[in-house]
GUTIDO-229228 format. One line per 4 residues: number of its first residue (from 1); for each residue x, y, z of N, C-alpha, C, O. Coordinates in nm, 4 decimals, padded with zeros to 6 digits. Layout:
<atoms>
NUM> X,Y,Z,X,Y,Z,X,Y,Z,X,Y,Z  ...
</atoms>
This chain:
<atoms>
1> 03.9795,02.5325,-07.2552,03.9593,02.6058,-07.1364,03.8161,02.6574,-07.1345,03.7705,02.6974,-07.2416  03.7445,02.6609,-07.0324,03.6392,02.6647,-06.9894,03.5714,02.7734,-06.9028,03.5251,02.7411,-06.7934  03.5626,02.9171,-06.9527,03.5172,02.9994,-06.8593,03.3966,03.0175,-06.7656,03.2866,03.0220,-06.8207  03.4009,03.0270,-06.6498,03.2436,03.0151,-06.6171,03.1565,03.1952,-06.5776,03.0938,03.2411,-06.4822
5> 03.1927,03.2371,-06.6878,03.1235,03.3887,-06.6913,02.9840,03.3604,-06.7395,02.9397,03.2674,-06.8070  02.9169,03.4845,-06.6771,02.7760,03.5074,-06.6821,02.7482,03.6350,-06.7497,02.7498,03.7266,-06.6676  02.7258,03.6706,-06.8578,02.6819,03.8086,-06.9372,02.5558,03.8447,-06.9370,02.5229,03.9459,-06.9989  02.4670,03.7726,-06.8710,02.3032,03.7699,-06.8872,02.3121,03.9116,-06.7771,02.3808,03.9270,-06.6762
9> 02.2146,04.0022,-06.8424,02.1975,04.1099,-06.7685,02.1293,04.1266,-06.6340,02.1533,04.2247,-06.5635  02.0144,03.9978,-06.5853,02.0195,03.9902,-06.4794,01.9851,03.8743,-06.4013,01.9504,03.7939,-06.4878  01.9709,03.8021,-06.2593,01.9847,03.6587,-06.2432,01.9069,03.5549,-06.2836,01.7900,03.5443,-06.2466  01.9461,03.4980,-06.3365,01.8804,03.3835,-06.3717,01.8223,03.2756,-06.2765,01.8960,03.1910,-06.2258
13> 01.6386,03.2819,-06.2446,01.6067,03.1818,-06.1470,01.5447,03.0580,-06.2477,01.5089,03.0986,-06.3583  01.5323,02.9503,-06.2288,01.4901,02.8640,-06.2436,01.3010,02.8277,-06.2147,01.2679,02.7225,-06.1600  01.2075,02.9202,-06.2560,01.1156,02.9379,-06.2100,01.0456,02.7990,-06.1699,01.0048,02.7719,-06.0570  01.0384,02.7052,-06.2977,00.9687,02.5430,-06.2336,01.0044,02.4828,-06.1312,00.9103,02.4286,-06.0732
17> 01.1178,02.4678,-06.0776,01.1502,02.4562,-05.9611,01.0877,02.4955,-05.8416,01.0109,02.4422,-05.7614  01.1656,02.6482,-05.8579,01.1060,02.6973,-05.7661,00.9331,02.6934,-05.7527,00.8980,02.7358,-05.6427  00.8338,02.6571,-05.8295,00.7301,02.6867,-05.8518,00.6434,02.5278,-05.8137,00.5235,02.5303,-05.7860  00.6949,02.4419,-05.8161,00.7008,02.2680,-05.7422,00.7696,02.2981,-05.6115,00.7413,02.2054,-05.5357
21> 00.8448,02.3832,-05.5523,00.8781,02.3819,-05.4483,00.7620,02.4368,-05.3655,00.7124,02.3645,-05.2791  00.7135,02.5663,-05.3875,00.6365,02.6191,-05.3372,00.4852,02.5328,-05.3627,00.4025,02.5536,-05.2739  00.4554,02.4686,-05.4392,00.3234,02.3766,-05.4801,00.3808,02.3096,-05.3433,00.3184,02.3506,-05.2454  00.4478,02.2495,-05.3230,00.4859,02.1269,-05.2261,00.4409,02.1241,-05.0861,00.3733,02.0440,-05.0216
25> 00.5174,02.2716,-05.0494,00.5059,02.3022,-04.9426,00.3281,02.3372,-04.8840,00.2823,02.3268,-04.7702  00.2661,02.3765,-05.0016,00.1443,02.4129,-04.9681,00.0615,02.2985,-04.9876,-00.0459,02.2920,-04.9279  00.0896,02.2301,-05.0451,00.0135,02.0961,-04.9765,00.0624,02.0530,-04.8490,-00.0144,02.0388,-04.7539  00.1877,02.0309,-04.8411,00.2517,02.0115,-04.6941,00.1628,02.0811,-04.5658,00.0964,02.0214,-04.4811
29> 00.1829,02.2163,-04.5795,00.1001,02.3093,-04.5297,-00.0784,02.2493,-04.5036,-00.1271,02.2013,-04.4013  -00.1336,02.2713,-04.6174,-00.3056,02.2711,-04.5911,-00.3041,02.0679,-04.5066,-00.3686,02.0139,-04.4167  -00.1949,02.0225,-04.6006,-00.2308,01.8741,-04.4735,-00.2303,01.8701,-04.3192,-00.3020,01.7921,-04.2564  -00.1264,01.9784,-04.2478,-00.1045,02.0189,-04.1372,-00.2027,02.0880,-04.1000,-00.2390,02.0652,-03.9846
33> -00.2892,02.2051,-04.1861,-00.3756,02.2695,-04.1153,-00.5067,02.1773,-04.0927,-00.5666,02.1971,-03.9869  -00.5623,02.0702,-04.1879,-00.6368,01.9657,-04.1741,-00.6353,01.8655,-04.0798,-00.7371,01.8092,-04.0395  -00.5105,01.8388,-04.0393,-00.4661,01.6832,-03.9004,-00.5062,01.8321,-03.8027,-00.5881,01.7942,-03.7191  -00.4838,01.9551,-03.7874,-00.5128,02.0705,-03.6703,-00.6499,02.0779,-03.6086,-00.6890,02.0784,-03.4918
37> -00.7332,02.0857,-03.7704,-00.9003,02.1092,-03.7308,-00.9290,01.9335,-03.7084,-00.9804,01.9153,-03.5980  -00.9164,01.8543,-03.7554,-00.9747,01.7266,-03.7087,-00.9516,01.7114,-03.5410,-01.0263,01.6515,-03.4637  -00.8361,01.7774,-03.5105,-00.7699,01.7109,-03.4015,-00.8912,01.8867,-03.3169,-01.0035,01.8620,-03.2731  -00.8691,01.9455,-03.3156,-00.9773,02.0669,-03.2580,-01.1254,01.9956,-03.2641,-01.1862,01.9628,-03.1622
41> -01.1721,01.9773,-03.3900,-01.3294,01.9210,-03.3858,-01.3455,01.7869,-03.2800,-01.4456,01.7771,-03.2090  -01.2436,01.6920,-03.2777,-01.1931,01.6085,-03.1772,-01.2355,01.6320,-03.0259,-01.3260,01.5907,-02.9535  -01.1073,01.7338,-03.0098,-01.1149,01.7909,-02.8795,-01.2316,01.8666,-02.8297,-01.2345,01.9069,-02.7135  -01.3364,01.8893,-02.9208,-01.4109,02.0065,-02.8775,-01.5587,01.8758,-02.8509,-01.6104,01.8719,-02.7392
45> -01.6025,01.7951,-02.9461,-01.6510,01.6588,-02.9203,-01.6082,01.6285,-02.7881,-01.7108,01.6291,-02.7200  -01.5257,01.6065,-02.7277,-01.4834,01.5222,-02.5873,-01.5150,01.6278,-02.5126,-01.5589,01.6068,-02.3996  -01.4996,01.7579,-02.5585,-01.5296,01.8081,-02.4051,-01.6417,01.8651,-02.4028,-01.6484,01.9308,-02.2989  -01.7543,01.8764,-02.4768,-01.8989,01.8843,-02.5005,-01.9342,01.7342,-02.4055,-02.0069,01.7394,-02.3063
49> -01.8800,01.6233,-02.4468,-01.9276,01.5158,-02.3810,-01.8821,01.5409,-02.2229,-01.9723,01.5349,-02.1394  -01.8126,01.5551,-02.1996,-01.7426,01.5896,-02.0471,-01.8027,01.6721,-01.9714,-01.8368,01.6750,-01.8532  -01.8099,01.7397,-02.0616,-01.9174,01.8743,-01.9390,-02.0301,01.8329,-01.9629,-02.0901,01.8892,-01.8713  -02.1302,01.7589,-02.0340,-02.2311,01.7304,-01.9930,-02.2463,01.6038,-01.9201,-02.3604,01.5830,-01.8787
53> -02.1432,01.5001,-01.8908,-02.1489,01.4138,-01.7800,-02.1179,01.4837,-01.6621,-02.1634,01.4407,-01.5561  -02.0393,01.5967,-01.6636,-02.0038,01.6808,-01.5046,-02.1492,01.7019,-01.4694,-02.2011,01.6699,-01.3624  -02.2245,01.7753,-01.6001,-02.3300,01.8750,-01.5746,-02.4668,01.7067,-01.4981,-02.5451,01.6926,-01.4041  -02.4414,01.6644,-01.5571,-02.5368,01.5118,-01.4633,-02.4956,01.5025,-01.3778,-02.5839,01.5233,-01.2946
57> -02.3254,01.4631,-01.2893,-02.2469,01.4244,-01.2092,-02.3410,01.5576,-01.1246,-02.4406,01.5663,-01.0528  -02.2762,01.6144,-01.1630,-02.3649,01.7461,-01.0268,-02.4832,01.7383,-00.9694,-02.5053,01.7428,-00.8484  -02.6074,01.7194,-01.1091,-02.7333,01.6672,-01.0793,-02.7436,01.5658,-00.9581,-02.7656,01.5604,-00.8371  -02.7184,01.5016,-01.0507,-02.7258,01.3594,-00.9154,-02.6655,01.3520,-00.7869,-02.7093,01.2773,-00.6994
61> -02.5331,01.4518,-00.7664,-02.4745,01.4248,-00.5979,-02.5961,01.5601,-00.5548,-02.6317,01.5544,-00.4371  -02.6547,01.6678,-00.6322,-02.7272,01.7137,-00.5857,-02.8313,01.6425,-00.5082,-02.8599,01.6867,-00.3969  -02.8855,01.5474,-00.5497,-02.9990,01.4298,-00.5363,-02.9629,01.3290,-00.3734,-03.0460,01.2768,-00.2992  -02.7961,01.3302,-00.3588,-02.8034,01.2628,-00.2407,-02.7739,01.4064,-00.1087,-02.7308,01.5208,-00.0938
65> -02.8349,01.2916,-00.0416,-02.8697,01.3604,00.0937,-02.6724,01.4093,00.1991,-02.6504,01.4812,00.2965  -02.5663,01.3139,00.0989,-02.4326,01.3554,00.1819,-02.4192,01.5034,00.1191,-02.4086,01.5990,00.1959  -02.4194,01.5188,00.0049,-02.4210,01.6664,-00.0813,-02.4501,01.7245,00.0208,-02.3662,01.7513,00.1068  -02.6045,01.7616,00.0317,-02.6126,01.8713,00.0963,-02.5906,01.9018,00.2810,-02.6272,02.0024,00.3417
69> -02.5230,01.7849,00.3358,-02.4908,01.8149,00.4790,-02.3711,01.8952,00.4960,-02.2741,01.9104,00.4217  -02.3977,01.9411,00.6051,-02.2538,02.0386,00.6525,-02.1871,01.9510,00.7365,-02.2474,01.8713,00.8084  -02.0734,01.9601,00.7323,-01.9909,01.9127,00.8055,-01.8901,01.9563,00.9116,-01.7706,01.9858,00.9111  -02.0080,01.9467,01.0222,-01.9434,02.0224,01.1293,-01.8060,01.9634,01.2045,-01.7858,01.8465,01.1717
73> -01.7223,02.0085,01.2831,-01.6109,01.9135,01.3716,-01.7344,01.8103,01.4650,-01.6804,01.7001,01.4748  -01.8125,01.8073,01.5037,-01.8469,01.6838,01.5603,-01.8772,01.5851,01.4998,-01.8551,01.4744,01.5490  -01.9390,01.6005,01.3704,-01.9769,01.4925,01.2577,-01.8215,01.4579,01.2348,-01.7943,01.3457,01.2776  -01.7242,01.5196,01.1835,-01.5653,01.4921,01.1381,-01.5618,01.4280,01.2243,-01.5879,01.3147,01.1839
77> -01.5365,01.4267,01.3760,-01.4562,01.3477,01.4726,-01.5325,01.2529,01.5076,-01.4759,01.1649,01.5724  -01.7053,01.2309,01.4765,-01.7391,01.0851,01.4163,-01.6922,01.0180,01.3095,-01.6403,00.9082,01.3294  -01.6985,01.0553,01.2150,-01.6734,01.0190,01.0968,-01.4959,00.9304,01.1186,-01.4735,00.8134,01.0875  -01.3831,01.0395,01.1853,-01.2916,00.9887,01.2260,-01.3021,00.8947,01.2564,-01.2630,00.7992,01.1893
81> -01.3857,00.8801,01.4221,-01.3826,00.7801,01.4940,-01.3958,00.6247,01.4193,-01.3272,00.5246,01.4405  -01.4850,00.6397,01.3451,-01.5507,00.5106,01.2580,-01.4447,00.4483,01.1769,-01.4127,00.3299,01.1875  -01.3904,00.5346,01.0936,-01.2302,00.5319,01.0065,-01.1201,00.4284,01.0771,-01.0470,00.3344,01.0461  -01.1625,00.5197,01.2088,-01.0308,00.4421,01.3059,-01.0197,00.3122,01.3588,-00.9235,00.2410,01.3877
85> -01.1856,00.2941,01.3660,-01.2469,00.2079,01.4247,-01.2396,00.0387,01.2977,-01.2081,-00.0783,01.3200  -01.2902,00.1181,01.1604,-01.2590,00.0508,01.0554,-01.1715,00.0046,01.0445,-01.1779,-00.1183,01.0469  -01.0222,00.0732,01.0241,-00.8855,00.0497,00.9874,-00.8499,-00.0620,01.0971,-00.7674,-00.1449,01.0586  -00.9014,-00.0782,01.2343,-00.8416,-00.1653,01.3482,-00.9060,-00.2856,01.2974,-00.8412,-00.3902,01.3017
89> -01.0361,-00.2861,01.2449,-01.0510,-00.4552,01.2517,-01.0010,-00.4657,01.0864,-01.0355,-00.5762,01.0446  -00.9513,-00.4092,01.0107,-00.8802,-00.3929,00.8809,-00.7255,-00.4846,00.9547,-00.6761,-00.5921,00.9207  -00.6856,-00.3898,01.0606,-00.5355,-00.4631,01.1110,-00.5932,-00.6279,01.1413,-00.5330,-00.7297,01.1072  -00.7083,-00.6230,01.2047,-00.7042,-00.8032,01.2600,-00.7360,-00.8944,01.1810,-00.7014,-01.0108,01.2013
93> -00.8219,-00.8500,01.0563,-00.8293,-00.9329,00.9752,-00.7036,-00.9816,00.9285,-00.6930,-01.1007,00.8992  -00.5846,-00.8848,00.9159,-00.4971,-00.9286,00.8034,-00.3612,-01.0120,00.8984,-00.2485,-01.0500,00.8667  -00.4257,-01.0142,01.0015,-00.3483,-01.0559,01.1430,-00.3348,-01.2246,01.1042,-00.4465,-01.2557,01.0629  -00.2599,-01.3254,01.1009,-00.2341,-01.4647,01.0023,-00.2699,-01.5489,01.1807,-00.1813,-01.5435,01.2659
97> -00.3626,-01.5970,01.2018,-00.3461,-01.6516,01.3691,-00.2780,-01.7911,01.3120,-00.2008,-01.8415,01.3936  -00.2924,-01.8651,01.1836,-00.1961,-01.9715,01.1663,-00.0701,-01.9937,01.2120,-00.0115,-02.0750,01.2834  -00.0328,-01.8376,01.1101,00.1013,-01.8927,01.0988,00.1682,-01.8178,01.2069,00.2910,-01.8166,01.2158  00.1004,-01.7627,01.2793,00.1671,-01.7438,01.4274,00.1980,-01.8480,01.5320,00.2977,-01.8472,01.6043
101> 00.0999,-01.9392,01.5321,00.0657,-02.0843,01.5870,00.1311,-02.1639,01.5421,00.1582,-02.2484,01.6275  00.1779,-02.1859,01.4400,00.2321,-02.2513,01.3727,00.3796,-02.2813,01.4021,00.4287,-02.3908,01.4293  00.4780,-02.0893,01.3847,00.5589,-02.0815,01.4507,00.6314,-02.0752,01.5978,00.7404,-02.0563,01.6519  00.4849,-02.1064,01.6258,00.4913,-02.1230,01.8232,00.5028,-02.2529,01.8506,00.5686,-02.2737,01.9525
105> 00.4538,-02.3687,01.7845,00.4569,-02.4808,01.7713,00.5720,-02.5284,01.7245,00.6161,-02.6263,01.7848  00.6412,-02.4825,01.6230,00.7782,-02.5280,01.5824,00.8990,-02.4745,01.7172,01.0026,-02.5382,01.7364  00.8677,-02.3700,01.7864,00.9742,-02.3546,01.8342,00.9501,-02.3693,02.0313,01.0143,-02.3284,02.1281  00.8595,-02.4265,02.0181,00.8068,-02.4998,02.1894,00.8152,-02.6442,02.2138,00.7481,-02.7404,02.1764
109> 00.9177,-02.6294,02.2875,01.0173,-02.7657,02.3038,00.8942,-02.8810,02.4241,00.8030,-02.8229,02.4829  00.9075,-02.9940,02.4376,00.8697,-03.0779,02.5475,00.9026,-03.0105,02.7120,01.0043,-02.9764,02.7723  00.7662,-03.0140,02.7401,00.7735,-02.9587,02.8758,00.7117,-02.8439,02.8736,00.6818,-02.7970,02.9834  00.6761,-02.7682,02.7529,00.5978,-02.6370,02.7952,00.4912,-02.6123,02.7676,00.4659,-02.6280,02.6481
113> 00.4095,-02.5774,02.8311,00.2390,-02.5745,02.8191,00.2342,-02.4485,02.7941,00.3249,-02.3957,02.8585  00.1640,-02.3552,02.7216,00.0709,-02.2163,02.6284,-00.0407,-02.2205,02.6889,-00.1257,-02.3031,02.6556  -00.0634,-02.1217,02.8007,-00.2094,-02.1688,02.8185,-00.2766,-02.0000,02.7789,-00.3965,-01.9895,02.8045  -00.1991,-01.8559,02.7125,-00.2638,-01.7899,02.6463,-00.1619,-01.7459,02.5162,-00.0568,-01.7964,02.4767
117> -00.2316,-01.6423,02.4733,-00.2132,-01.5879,02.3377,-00.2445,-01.4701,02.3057,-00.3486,-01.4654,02.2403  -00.1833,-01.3474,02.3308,-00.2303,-01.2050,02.3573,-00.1782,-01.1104,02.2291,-00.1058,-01.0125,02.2469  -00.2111,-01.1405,02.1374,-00.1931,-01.0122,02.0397,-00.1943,-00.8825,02.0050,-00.2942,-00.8575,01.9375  -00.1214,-00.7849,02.0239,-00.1539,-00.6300,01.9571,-00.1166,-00.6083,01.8344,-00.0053,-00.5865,01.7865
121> -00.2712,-00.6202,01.7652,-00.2671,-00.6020,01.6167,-00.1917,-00.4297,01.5926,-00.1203,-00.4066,01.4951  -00.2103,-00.3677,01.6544,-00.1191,-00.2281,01.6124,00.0487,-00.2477,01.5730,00.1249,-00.2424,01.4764  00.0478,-00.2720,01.7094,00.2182,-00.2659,01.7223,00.3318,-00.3835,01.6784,00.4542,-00.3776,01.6668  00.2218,-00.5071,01.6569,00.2905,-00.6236,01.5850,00.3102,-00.7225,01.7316,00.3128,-00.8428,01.7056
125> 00.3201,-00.6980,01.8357,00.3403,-00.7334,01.9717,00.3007,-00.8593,02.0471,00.2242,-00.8417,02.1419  00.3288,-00.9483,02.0282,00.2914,-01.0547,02.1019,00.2996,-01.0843,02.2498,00.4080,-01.0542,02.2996  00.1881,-01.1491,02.3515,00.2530,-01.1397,02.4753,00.1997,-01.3066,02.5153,00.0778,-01.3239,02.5166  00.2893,-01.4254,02.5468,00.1741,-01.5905,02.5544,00.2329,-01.5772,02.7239,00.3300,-01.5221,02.7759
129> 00.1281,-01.6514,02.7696,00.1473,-01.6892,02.9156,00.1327,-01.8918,02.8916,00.0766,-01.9577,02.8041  00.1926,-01.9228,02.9844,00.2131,-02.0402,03.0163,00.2747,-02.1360,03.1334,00.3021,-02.0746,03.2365  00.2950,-02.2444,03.1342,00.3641,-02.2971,03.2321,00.4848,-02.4241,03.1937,00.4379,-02.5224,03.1364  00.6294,-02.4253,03.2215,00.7578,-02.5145,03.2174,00.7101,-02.6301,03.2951,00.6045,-02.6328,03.3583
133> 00.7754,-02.7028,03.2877,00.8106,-02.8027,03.4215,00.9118,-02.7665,03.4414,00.9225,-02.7866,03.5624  01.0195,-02.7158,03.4021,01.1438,-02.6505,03.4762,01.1974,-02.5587,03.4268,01.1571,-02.5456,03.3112  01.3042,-02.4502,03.4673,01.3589,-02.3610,03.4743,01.4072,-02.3670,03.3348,01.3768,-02.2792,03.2540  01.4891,-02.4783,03.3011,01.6041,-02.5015,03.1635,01.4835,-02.5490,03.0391,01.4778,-02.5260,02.9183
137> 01.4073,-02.6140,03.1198,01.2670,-02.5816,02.9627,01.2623,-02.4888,02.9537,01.3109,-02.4542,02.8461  01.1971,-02.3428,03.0592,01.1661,-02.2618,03.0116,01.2735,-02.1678,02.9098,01.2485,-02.1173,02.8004  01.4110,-02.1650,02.9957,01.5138,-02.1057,02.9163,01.5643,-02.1692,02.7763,01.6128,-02.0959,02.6901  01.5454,-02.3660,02.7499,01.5752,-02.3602,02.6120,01.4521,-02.3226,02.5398,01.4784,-02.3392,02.4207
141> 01.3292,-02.2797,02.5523,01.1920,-02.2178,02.5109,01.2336,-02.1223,02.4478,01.2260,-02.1019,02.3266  01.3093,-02.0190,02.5816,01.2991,-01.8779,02.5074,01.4656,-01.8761,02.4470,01.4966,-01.7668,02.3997  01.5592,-01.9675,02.4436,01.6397,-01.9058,02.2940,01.5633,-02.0123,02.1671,01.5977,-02.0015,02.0494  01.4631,-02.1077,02.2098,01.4506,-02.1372,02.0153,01.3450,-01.9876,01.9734,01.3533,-01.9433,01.8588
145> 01.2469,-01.9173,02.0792,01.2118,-01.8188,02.0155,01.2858,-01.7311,01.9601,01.2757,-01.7063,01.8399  01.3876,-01.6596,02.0542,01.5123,-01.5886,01.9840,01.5606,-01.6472,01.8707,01.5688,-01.5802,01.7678  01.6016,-01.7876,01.8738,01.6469,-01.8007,01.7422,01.5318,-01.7907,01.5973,01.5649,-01.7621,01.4823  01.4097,-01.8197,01.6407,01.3129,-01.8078,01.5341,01.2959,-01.6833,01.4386,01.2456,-01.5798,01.4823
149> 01.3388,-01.6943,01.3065,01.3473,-01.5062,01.2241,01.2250,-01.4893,01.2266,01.1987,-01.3803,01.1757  01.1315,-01.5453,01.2622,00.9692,-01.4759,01.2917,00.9332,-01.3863,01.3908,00.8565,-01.2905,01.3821  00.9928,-01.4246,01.4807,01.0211,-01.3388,01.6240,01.1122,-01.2611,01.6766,01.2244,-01.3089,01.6934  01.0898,-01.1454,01.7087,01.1974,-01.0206,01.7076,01.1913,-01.0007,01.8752,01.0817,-01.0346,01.9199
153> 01.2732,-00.9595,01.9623,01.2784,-00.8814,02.1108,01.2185,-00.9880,02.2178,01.1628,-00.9569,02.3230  01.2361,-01.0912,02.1804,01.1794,-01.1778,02.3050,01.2301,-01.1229,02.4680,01.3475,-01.1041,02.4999  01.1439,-01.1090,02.5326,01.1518,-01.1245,02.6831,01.0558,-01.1539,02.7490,00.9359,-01.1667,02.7242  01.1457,-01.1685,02.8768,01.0541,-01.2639,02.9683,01.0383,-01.1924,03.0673,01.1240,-01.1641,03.1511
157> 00.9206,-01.1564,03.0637,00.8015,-01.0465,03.1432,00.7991,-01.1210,03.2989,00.8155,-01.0278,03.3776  00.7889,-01.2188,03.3579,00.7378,-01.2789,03.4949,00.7569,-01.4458,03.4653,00.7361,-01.5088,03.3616  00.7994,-01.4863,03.5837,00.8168,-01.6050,03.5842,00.7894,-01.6169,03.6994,00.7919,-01.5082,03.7572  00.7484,-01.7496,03.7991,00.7203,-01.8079,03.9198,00.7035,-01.8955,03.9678,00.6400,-01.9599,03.8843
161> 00.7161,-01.9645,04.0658,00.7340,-02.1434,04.1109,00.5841,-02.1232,04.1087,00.5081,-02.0277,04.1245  00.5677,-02.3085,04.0712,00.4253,-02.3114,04.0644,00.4267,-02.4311,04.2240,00.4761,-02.5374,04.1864  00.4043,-02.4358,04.3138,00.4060,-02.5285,04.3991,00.2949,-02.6169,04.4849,00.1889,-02.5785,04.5344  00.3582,-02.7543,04.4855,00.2054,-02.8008,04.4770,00.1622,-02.7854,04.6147,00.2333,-02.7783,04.7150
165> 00.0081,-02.7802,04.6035,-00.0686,-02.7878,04.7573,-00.0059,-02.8560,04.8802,00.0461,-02.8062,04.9800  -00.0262,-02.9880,04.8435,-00.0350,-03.0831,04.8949,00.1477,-03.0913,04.9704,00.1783,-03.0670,05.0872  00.2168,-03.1224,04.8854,00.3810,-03.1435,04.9322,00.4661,-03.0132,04.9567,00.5499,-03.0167,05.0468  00.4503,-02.8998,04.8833,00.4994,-02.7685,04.9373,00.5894,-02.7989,04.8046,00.6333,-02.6844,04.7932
169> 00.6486,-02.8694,04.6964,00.7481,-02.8768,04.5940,00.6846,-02.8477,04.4559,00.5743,-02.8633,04.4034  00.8220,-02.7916,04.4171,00.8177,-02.6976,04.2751,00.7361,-02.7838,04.1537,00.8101,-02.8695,04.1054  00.6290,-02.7814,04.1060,00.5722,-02.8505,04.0062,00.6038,-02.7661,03.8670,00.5936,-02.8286,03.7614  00.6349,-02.6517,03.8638,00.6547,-02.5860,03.7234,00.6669,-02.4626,03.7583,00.6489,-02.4222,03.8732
173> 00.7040,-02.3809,03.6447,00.7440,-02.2344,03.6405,00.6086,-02.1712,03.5612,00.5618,-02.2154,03.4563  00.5657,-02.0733,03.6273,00.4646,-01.9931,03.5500,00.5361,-01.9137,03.4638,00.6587,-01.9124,03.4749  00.4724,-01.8359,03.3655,00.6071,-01.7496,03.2643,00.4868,-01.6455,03.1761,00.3683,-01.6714,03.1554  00.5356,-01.5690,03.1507,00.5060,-01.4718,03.1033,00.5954,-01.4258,02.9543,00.7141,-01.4016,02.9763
177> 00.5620,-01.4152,02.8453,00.6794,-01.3929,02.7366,00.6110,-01.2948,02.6301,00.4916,-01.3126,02.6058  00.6891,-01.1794,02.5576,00.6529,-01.0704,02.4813,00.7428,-01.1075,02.3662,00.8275,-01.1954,02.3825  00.7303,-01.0510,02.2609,00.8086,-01.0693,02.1518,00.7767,-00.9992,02.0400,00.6577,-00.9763,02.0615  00.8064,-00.9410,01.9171,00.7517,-00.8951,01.8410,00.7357,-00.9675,01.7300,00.8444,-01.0088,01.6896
181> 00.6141,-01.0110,01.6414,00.6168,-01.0770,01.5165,00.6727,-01.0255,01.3964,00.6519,-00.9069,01.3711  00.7452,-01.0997,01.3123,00.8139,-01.0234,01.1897,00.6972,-01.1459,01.1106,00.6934,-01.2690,01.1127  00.5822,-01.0045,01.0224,00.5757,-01.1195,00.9415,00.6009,-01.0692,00.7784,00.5930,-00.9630,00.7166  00.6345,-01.2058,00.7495,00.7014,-01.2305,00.6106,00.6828,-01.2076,00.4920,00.6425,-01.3135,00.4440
185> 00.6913,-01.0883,00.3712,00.6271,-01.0584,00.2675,00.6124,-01.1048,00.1368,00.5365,-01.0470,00.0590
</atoms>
């Protein structure tokens, strides 16, 4: 039998232990305070460099002539104007006149003449004028546009006998047509 009594008068620590524990930690320690200052001397490097590229950056917009203008509302609502003016031929450039033509061509049956092509680059809006030789051209015209997924809201703005001089009889339908372009992403 095996008692596990303690008679030692008072506790018994294990000092080496404990004494590698505490060594441990303080290396642990001074390595942490070392990755701290590298990472500070770091940070303090970058922003010495930073503020003295601001401190140039300043120099130099000092140097241009937009720096120092004021900017009154009439200069702004030039400045606007130009923006606005920019952004519109921004819309026509990116305006495809191919493949608009393209799809006007696939879906314009025998018998119908295009004699314009009216675009609103804003609103997406197409408006063509032309002329049928008859009524049922013009109407199978405008469902292959309807059916075309390029073309959205087709209608037919004006239509009218075209009649000839000479005999007083119907030679074609004038026409008028709007639609909106869907184009494809």
């Amino acid at each position: 039998m095996k008692l596990g009594l303690n008679l030692a008068s008072r506790v018994y620590v294990n000092r080496r232990t404990l004494m590698i524990f505490y060594v441990i930690t303080t290396v642990l320690l001074l390595l942490l305070l070392g990755l701290n200052l590298s990472s500070l001397l770091r940070t303090r490097a970058d922003t010495t460099i930073i503020g003295d590229r601001l401190a140039e950056l300043k120099r130099a917009g000092a140097r241009t002539p937009l720096a120092n203008a004021a900017y009154s509302p009439p200069a702004l609502a030039q400045l606007e104007k130009r923006t606005i003016f920019a952004n519109s031929l921004l819309a026509r450039d990116h305006f495809r006149w191919t493949e608009l033509l393209d799809d006007l061509e696939g879906s314009t049956p025998a018998g119908i003449s295009i004699r314009g092509v009216q675009p609103d680059f804003k609103s997406g809006a197409v408006k063509i004028s032309g002329v049928a030789r008859s009524v049922s051209d013009l109407r199978r015209f405008l469902d292959r546009l309807a059916a075309n997924p390029h073309f959205t809201g087709v209608l037919l703005f004006q239509q009218a006998n075209v009649r000839s001089a000479k005999s007083g009889d119907v030679d074609g339908v004038n026409f008028s047509i709007g639609f909106h372009r869907v184009v494809p992403k």
